[in-house]
N, C-alpha and C positions, 0 to 999 in steps of 0.2 A: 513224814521225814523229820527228822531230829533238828533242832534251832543251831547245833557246831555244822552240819552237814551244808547248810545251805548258808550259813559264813563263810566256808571252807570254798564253796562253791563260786559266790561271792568274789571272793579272793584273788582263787585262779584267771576269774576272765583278768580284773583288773593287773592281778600281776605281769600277767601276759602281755597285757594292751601296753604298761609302761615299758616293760622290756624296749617291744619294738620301738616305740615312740621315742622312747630316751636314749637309747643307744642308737637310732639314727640320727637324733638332733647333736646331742652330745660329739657322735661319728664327723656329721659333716661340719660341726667348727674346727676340729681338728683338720678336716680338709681344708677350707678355706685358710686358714693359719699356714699352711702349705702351699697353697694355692692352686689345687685343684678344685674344680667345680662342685659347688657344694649341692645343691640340687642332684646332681647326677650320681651322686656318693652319698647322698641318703635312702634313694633306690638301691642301691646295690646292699647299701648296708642293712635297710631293713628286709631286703631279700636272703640275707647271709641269715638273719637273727630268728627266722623263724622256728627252727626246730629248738632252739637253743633256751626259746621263752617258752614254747609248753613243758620243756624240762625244768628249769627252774621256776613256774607255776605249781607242777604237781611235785615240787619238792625234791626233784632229784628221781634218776632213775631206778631207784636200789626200791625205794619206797614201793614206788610201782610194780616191780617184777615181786615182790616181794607181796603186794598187794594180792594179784594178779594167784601168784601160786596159791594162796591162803583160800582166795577164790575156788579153782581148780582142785585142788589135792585134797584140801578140807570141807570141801561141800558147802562153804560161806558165800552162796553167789550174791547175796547182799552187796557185799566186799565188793564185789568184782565191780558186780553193777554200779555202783561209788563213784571205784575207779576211773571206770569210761565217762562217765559223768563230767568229771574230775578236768578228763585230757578235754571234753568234748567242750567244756567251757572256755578251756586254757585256746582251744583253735577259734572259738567265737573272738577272744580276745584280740590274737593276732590276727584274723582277717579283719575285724573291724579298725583297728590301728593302720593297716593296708591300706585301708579304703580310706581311712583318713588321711594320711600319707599322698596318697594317686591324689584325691580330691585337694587338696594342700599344693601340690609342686605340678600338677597339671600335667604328670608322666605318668606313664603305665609301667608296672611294674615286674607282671608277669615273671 
């Protein structure tokens, strides 16, 4: 495998991982500042952010389908293979952020 591929790689988990991470922390001062419970609005919030962070991991979804067909149509199952790689890292990201999360605030998140 090529030394951009497994930066890229790289990447994705961690972009993933701050998504969630940051956009619940970030989420529940905003709550608190209102004064809902902040604990309990960073579960939700990091529940809300997860599809949200393997798309902007793998760059948007244009890229992907885009990817995806080049795969398919043109016979580059390299590409393809990549790509799944790609998302497969981006969901290592967000469930380990999860679990950081559950393990952090002592709720379950489900």
């Amino acid at each position: 495998m090529e030394e951009r591929f497994i930066a890229s790689f790289i990447h994705c988990y961690f972009i993933a991982f701050g998504v969630i991470i940051g956009g619940a922390i970030i989420g529940s001062i905003g709550a608190f500042i209102t004064g809902d419970a902040p604990l309990t609005t960073i579960s939700r919030i990091a529940k809300s952010l997860r599809i949200w962070a393997i798309v902007a991991a793998i760059g948007g979804t244009f890229d992907a389908i885009s990817n995806f067909e080049k795969g398919f149509l043109d016979g580059q199952t390299i590409d393809l293979f990549k790509q799944f790689l790609f998302i497969l890292s981006a969901m290592g990201g967000v469930k380990t952020a999860i679990i950081l999360i559950e393990w952090l605030i002592q709720e379950d998140i489900t």
